[in-house]
ROVO-564682 format. One record per residue: x, y negated, z of N, C-alpha, C, O, CB in turn; residue in three letters. Coordinates in steps of 0.001 Angstrom, whole numbers, padded with zeros to 6 digits, always signed. Glycine has a CB too. Layout:
XYZXYZXYZXYZXYZALA;...
//
This chain:
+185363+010709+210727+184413+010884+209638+184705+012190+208915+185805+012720+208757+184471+009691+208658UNK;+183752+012524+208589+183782+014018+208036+184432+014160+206599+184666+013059+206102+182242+014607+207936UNK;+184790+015269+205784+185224+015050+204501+184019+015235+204030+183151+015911+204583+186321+015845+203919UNK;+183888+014525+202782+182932+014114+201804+182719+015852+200871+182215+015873+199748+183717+012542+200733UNK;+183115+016944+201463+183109+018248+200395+182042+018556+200024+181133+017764+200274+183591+019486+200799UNK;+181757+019670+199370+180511+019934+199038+179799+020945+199922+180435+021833+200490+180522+020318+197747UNK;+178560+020825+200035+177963+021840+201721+176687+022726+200844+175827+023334+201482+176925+020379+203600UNK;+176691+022715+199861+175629+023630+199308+175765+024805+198847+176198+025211+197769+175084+023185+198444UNK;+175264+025448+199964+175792+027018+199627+175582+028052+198700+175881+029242+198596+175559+027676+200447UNK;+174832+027016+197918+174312+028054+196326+175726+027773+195599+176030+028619+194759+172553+027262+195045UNK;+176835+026478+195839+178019+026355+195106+179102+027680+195457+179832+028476+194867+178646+024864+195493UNK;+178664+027321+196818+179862+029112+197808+179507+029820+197083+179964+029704+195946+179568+030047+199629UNK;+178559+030866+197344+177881+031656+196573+178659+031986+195065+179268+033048+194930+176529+030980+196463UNK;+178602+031259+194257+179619+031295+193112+181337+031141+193206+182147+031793+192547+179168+030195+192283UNK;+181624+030130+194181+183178+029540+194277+183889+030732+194991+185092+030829+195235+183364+027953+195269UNK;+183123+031414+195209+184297+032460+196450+184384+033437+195650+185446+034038+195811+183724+033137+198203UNK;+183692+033891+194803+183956+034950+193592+184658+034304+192224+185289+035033+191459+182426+035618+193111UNK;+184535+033224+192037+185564+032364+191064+186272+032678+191627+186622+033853+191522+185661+030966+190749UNK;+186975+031716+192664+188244+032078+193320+189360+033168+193250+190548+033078+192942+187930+032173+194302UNK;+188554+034277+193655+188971+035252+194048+189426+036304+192652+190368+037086+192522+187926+035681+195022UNK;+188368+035942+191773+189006+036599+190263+190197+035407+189801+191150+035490+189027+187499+036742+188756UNK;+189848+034640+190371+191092+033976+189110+192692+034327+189836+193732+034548+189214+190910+031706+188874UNK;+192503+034296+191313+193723+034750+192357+194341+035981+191466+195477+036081+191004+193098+035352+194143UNK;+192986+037088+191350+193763+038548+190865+193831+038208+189554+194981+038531+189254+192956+040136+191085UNK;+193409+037836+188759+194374+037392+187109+195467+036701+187425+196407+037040+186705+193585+036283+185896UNK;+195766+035804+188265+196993+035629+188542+197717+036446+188634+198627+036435+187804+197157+035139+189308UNK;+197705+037366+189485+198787+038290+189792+198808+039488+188391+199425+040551+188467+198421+039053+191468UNK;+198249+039186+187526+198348+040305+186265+197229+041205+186080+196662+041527+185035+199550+041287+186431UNK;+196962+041629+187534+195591+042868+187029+194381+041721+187142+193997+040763+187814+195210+044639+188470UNK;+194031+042653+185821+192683+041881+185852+192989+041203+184847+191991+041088+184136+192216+041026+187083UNK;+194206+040495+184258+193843+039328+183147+193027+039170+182310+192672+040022+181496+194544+039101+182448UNK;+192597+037975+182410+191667+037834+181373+190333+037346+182247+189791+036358+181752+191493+039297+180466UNK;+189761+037817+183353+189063+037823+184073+189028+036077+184662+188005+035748+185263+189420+038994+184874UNK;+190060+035088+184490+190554+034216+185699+190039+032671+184565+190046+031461+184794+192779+034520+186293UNK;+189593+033589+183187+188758+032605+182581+187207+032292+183062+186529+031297+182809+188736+032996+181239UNK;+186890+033384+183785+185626+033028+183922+185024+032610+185160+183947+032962+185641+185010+033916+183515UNK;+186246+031464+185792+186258+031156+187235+185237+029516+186620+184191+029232+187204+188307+031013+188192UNK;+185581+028930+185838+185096+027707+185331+183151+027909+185304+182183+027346+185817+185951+027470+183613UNK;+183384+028940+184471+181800+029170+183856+181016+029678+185130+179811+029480+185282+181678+030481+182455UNK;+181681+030238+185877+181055+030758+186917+180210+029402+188286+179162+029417+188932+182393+031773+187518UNK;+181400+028393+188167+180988+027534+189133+180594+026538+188471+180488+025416+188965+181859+027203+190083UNK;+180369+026778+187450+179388+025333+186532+178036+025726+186503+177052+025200+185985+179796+025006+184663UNK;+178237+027138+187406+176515+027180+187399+175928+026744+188559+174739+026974+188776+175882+028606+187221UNK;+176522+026227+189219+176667+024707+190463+176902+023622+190329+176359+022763+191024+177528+024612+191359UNK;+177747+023356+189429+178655+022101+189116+178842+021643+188101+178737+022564+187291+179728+022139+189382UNK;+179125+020517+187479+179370+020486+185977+180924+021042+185573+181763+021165+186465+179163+018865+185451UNK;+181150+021273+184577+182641+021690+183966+183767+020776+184422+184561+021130+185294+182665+021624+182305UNK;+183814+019793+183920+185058+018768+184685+184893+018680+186382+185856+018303+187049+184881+016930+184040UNK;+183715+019022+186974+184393+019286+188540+184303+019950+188813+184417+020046+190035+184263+018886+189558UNK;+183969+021296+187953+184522+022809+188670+186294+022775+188191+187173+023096+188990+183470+024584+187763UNK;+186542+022391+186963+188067+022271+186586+188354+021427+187373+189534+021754+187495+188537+021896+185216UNK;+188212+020332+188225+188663+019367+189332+189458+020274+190335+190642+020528+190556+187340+018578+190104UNK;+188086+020683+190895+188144+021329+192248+189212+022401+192269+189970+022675+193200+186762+021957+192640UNK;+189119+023047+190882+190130+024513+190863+191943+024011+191005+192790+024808+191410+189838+025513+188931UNK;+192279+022548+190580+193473+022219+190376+194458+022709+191638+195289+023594+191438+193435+020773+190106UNK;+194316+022096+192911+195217+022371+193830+195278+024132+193950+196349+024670+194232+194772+021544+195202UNK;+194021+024956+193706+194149+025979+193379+194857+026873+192960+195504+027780+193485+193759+025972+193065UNK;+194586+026370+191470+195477+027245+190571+197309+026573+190870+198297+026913+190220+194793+026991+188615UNK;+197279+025779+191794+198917+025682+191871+199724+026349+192963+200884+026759+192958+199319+024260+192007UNK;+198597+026344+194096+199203+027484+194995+199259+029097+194290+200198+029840+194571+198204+027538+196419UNK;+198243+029500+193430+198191+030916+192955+199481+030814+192038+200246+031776+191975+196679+031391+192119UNK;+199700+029758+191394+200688+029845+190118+202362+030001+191313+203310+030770+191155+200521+027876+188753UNK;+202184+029125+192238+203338+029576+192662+203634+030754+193215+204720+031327+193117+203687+028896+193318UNK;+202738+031110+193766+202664+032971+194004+203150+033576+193379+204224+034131+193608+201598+033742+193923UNK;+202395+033656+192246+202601+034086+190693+204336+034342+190414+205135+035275+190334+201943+032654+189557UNK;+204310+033118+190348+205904+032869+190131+206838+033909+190921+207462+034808+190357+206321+031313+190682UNK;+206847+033710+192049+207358+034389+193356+207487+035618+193220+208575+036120+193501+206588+034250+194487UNK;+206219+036573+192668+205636+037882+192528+206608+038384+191553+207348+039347+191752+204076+037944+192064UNK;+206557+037563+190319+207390+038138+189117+208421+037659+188639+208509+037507+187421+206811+038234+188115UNK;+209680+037227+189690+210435+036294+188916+211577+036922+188831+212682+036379+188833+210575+034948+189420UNK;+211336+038173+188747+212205+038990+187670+212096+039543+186648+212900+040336+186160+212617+039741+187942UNK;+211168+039215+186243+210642+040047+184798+210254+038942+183793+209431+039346+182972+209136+041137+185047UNK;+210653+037567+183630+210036+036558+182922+211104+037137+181452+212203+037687+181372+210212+034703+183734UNK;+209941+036593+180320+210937+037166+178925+211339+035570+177917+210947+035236+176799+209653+038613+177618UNK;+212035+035042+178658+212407+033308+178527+212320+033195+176902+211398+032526+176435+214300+032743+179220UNK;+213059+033696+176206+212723+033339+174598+211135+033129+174425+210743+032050+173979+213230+034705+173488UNK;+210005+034364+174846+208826+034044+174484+208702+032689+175461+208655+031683+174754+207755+035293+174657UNK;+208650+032446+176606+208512+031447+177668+208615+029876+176484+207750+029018+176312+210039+031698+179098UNK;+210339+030014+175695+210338+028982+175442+209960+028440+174362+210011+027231+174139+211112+028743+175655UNK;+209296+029821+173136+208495+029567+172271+207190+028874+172872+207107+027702+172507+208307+030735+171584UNK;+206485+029159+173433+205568+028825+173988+204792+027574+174450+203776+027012+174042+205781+029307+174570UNK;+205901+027294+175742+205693+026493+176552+205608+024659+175565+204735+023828+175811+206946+026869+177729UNK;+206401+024516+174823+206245+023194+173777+204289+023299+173190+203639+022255+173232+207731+023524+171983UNK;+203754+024325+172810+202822+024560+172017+201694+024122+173007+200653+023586+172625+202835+025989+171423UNK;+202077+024474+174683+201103+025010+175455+200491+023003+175779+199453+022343+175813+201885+026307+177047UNK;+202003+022827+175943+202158+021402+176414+201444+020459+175622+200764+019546+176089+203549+020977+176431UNK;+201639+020741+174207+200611+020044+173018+199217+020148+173103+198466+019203+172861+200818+020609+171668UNK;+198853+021243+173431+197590+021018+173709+196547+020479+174732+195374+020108+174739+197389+021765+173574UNK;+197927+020679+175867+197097+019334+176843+197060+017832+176368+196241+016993+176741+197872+019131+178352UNK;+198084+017645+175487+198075+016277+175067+196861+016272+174326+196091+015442+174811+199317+015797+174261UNK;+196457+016773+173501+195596+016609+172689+193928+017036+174027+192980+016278+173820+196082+017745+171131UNK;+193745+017860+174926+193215+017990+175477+192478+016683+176435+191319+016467+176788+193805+018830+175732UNK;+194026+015826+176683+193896+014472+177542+192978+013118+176331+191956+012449+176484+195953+013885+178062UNK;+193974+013229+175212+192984+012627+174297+191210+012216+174099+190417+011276+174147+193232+013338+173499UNK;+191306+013561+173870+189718+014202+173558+189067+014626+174539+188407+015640+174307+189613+015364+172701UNK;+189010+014194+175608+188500+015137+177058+187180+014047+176975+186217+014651+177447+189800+015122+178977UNK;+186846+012925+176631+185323+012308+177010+185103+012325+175378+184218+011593+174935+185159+010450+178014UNK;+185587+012832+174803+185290+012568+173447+184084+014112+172869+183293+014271+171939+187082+012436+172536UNK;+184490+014836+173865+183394+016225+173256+183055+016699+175116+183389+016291+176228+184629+018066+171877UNK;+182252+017720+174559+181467+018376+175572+182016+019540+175709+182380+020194+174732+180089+018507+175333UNK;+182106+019823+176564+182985+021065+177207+182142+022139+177011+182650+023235+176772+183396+020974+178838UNK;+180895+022014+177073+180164+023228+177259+180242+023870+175290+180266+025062+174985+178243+022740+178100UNK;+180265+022726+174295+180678+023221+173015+182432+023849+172553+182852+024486+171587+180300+021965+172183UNK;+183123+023247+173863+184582+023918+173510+184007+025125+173999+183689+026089+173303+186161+023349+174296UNK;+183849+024987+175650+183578+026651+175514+182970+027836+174812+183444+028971+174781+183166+026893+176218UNK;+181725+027369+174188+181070+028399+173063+182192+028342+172392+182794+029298+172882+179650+028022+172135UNK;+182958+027841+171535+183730+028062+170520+184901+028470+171304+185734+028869+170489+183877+026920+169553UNK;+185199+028529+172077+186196+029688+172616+185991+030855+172914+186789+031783+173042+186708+029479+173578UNK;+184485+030804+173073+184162+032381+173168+183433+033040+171826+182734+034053+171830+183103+032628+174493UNK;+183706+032369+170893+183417+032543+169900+184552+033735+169442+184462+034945+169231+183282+031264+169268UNK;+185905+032535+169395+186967+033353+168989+187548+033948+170094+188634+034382+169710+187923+032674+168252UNK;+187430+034132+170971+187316+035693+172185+186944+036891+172062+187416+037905+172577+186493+035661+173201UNK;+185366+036657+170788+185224+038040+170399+185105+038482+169113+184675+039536+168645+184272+038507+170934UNK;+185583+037442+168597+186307+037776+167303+187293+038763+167228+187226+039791+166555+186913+036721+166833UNK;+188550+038275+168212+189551+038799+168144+189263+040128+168613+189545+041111+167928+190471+038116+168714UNK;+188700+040217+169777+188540+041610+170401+187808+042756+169208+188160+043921+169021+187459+041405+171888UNK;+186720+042015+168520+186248+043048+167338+187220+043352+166812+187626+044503+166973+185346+042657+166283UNK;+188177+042148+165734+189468+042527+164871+190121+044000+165485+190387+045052+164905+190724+041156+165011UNK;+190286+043497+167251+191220+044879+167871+190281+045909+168133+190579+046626+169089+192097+044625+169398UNK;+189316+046149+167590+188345+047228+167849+188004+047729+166497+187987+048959+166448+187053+046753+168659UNK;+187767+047209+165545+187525+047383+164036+189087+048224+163618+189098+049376+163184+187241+045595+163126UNK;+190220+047478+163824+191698+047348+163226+192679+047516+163996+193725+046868+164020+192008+046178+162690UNK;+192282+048625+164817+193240+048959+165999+194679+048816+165434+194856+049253+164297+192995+050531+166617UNK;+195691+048278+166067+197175+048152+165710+197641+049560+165897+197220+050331+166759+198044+047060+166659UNK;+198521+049806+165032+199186+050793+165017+200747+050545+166464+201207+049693+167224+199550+050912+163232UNK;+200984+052177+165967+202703+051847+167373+203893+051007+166508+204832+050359+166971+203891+053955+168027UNK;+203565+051218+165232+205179+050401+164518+204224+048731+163922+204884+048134+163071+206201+051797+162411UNK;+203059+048136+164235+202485+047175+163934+203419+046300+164337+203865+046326+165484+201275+047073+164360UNK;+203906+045216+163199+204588+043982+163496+203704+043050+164751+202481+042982+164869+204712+043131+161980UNK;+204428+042593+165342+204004+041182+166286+203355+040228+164987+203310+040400+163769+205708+040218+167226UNK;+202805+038963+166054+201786+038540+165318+203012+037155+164950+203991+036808+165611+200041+038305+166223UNK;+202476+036606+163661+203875+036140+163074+203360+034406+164048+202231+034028+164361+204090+036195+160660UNK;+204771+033695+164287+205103+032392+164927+204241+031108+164323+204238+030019+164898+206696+032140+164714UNK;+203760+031277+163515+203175+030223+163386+201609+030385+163942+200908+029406+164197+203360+029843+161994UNK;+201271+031434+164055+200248+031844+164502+199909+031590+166048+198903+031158+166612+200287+033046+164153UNK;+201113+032018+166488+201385+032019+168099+201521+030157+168498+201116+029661+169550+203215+033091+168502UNK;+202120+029467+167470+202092+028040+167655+200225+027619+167154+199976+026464+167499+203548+027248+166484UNK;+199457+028057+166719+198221+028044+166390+197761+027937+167672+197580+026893+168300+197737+029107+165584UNK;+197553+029225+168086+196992+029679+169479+197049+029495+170691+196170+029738+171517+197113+030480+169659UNK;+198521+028872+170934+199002+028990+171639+198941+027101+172050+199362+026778+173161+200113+029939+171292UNK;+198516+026210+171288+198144+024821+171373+196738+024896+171507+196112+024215+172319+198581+023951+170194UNK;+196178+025786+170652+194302+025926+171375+194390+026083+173249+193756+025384+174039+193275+028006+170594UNK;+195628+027509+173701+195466+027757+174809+195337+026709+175850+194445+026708+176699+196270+028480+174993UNK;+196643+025461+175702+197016+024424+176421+195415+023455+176420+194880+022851+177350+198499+023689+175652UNK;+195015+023612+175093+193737+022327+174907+192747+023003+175570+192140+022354+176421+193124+021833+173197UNK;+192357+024408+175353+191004+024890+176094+191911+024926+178076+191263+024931+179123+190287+027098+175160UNK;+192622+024934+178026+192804+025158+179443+192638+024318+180502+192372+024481+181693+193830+025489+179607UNK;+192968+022892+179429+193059+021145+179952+190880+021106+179869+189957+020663+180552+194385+019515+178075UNK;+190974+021487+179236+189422+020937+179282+188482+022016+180070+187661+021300+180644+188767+020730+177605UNK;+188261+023026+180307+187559+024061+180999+188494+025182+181742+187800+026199+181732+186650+024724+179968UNK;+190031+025548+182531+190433+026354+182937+190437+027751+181944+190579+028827+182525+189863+026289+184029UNK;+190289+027747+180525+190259+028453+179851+191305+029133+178604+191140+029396+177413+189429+028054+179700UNK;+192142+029222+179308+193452+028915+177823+193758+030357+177843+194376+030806+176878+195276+027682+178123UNK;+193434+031106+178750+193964+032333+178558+193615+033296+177619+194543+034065+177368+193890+032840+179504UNK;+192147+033594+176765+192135+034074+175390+192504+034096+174540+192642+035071+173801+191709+034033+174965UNK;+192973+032296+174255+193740+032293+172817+195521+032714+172797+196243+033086+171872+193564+030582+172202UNK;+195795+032459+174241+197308+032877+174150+197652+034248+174271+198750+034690+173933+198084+032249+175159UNK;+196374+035190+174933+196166+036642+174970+196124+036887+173784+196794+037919+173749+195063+037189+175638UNK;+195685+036600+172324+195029+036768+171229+196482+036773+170790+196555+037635+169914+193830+035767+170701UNK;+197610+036249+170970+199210+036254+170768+200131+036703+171462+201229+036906+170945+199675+035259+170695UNK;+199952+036904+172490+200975+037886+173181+200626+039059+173345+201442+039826+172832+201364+037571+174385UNK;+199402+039791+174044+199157+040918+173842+199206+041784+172448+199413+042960+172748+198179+040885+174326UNK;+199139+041687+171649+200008+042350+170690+201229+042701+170530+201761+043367+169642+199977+041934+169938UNK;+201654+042190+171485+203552+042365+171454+203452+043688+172217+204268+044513+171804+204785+040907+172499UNK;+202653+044127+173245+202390+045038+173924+203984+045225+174855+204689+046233+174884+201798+046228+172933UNK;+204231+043870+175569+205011+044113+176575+204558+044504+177842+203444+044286+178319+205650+043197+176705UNK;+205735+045248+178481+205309+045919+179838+204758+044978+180511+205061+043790+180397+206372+046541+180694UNK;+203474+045657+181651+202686+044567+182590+203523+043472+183122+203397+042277+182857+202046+045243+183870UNK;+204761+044249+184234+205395+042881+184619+205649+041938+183708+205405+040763+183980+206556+043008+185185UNK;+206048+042213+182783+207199+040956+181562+205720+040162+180941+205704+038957+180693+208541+042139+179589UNK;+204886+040790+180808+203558+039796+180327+203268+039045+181408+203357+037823+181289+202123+040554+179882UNK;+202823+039684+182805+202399+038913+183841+203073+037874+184304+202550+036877+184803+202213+039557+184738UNK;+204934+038170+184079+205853+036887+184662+205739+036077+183516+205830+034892+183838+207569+037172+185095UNK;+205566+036253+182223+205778+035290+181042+204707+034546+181192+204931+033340+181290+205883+035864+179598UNK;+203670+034870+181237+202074+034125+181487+202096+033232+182869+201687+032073+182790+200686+035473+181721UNK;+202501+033671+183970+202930+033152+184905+203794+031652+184557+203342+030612+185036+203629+034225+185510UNK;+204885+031619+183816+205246+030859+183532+204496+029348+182942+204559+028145+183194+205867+031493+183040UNK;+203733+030315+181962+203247+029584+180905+202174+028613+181592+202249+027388+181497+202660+030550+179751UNK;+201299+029201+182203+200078+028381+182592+200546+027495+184199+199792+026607+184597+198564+029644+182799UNK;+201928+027880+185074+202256+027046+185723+202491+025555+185020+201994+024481+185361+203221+027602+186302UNK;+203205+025776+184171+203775+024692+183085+202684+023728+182552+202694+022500+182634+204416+025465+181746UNK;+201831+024448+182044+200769+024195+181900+199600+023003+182665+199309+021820+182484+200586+025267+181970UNK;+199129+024219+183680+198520+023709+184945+199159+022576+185339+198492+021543+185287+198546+024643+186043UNK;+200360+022501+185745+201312+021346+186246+201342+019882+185611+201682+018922+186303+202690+021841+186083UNK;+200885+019709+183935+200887+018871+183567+200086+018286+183580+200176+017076+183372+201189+018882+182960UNK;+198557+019108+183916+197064+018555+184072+197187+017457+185198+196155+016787+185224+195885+019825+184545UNK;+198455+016906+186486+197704+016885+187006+197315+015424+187031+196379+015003+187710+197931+017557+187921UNK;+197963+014787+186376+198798+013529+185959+197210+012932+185162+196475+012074+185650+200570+013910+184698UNK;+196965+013731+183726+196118+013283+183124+194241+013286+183817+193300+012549+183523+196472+014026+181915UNK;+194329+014420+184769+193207+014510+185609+193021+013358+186261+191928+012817+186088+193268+015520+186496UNK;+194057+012663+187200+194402+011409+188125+193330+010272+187315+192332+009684+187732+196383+010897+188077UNK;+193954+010259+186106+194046+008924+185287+192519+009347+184635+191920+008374+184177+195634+008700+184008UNK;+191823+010618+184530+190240+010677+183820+189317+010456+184987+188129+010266+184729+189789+012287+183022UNK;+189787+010456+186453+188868+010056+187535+188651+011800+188075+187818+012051+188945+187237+009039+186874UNK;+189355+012717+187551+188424+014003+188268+189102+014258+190136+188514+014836+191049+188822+015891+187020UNK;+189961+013842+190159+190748+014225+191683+190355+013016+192605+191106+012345+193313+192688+014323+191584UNK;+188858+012888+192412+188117+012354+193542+188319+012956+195192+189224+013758+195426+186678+012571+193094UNK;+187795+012690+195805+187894+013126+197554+187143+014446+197538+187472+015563+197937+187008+011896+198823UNK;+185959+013960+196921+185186+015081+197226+185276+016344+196350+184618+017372+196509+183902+014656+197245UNK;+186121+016121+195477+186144+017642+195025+187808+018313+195706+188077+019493+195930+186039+017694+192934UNK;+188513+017347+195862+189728+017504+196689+189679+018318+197856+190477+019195+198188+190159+016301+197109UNK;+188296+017796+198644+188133+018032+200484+187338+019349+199988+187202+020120+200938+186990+016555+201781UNK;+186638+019963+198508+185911+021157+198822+187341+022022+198521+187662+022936+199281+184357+021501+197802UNK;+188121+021677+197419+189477+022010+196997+190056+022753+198223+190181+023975+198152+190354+020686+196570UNK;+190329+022252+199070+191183+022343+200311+190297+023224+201140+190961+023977+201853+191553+020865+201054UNK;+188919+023368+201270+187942+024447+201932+188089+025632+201442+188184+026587+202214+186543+024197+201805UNK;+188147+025839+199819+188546+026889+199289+189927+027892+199107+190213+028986+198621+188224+026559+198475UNK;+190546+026821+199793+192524+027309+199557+192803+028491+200369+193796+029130+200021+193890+025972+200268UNK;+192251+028853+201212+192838+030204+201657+191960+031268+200866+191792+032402+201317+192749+030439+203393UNK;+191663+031041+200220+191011+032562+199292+191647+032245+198935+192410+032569+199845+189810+033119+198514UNK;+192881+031292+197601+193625+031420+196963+194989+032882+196669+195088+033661+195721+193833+030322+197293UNK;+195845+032748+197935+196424+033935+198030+195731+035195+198376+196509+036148+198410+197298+033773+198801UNK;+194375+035513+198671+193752+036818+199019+193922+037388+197595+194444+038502+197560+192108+036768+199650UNK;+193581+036833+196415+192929+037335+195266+194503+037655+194838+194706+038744+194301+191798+036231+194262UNK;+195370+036963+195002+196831+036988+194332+197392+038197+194933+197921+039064+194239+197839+035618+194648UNK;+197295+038275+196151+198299+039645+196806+197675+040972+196657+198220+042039+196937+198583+039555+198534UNK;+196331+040792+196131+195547+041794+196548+195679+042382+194438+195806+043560+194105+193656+041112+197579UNK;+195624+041567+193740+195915+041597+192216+197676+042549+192391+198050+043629+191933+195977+039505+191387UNK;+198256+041687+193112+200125+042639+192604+199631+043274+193008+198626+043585+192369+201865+042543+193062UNK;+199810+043889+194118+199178+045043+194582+199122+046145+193507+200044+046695+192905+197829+044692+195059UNK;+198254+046257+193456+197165+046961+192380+198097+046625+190988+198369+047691+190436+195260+046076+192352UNK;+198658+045465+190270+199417+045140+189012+200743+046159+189018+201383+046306+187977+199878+043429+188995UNK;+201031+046686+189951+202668+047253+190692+202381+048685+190351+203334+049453+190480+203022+047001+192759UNK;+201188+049207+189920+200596+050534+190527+199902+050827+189037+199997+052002+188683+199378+050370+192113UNK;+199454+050240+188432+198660+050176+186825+199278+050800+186217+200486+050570+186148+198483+048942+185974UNK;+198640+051952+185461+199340+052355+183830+199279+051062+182707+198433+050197+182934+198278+053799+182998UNK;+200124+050911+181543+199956+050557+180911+198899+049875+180003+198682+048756+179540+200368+051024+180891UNK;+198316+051198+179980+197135+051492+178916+195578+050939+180115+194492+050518+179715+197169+053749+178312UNK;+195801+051045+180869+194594+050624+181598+195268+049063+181921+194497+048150+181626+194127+051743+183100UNK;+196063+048808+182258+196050+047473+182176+195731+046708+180800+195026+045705+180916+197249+047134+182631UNK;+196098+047005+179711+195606+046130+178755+193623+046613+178282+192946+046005+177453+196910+046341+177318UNK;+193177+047782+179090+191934+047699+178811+191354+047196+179511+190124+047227+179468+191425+048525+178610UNK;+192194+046386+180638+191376+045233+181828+191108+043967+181320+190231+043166+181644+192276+044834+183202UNK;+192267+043872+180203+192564+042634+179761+191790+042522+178546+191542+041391+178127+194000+042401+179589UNK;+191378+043526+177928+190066+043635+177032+189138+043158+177635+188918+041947+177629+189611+044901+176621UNK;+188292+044169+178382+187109+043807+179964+186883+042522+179970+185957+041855+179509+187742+044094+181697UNK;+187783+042260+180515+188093+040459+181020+187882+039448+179878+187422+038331+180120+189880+040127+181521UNK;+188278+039908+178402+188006+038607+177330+186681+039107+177312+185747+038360+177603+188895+038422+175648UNK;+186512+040220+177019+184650+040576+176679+183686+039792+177344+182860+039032+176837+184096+042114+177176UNK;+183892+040080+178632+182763+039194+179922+183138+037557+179862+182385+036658+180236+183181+039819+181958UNK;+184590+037373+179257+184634+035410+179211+184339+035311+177949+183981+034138+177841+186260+034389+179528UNK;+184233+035995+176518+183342+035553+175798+182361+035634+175551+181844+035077+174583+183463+035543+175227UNK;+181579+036629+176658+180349+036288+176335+179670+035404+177043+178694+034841+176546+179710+037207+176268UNK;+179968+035220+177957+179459+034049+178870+180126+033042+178600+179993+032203+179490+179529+034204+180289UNK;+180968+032630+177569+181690+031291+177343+180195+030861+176275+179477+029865+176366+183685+031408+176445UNK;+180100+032070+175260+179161+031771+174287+177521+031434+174772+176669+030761+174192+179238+032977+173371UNK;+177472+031951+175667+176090+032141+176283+176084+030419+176960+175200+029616+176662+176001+033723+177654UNK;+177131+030122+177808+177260+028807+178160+177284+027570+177165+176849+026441+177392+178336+028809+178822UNK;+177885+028038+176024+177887+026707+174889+177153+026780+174032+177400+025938+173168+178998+026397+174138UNK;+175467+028034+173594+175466+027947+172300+173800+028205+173121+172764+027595+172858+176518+029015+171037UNK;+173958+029068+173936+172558+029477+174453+171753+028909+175676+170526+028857+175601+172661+030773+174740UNK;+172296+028557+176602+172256+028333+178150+171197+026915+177821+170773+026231+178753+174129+028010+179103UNK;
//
């Protein structure tokens, strides 16, 4: 008997370009970009089974990830972090039939381009303090909750680490960290909400070798980046996921 996957090729059409951006935000270039793998295939699918389908996904890319940079991780931020990230899946698992995803997402892309105006209005200076810890525990529990509910956590924790303006590797292995940790805990509470059905599993598993294309093909290119153009990718990348986060929750 055949697997139960999905055969409609208006879903391909979208899933192989999801894919493939969220692979190269994995690997660092591009961040920011690997938010808009969700919104992209919900224009096939609904939100909880495009976030279904992406799970086995994002765990082969995260271990890549890992692999790629696991010399440059900056463990103090890692272990600020990772408690905050974890809270917000809890609270994510909570509230997951309790709201509509398509309203988290407008309001994540709400404050996506908020922040990006703030950094466009109020450019930081070179001696600008980091953004103070309670803030980063703010953001950084939105990241875990928008990530559990739409594959989206990466704006609000960008909105706190990129200001620190650490070198590409040490951001890319710290983030690496973060959303393995992350990702990893979804998978437990996904099981138990019904999303790791067969059939998004068996399209899951159709899609897995684009997984590492987008990842090797991202270091690559992450190994080779100036500075300064890497964090204007990572601008790029929130711009196009908030506006289509907003366009998805407020307009669509």
């Amino acid at each position: 008997m055949d697997f139960p996957l999905i055969t409609d090729p208006g879903f391909y059409a979208v899933a192989i370009p999801a894919v493939l951006l969220l692979g190269i935000s994995k690997s660092g270039f591009g961040a920011g970009f690997g938010s808009l793998a969700v919104p992209l295939m919900a224009l096939s699918v609904t939100v909880p089974q495009a976030a279904a389908i992406l799970m086995p996904l994002l765990f082969v890319m995260d271990v890549l990830g890992l692999h790629a940079w696991r010399r440059h991780f900056n463990w103090p931020l890692i272990r600020f972090l990772l408690p905050f990230g974890l809270l917000g899946t809890v609270v994510g698992t909570l509230s997951f039939k309790l709201l509509d995803p398509k309203l988290v997402a407008g309001i994540v892309g709400v404050f996506t381009l908020a922040f990006l105006a703030q950094r466009v209005l109020f450019p930081p200076k070179a001696d600008s303090p980091a953004p103070p810890r309670w803030l980063g525990a703010i953001l950084t529990t939105t990241s875990g909750f928008t990530s559990f509910i739409a594959h989206a956590g990466g704006p609000p924790v960008n909105a706190y680490v990129v200001p620190m303006r650490l070198s590409p590797p040490v951001y890319t292995a710290s983030m690496a960290v973060f959303f393995f940790a992350v990702n990893l805990s979804k998978w437990i509470p996904y099981a138990w909400l019904g999303l790791l059905d067969l059939r998004n599993m068996a399209t899951s598993v159709a899609l897995l070798p684009l997984a590492p294309v987008g990842v090797i093909v991202g270091v690559k290119l992450a190994h080779t980046i100036q500075p300064v153009l890497f964090y204007r990718l990572i601008y790029l990348g929130m711009l196009l996921t908030g506006i289509k986060l907003v366009w998805d929750g407020f307009l669509a």
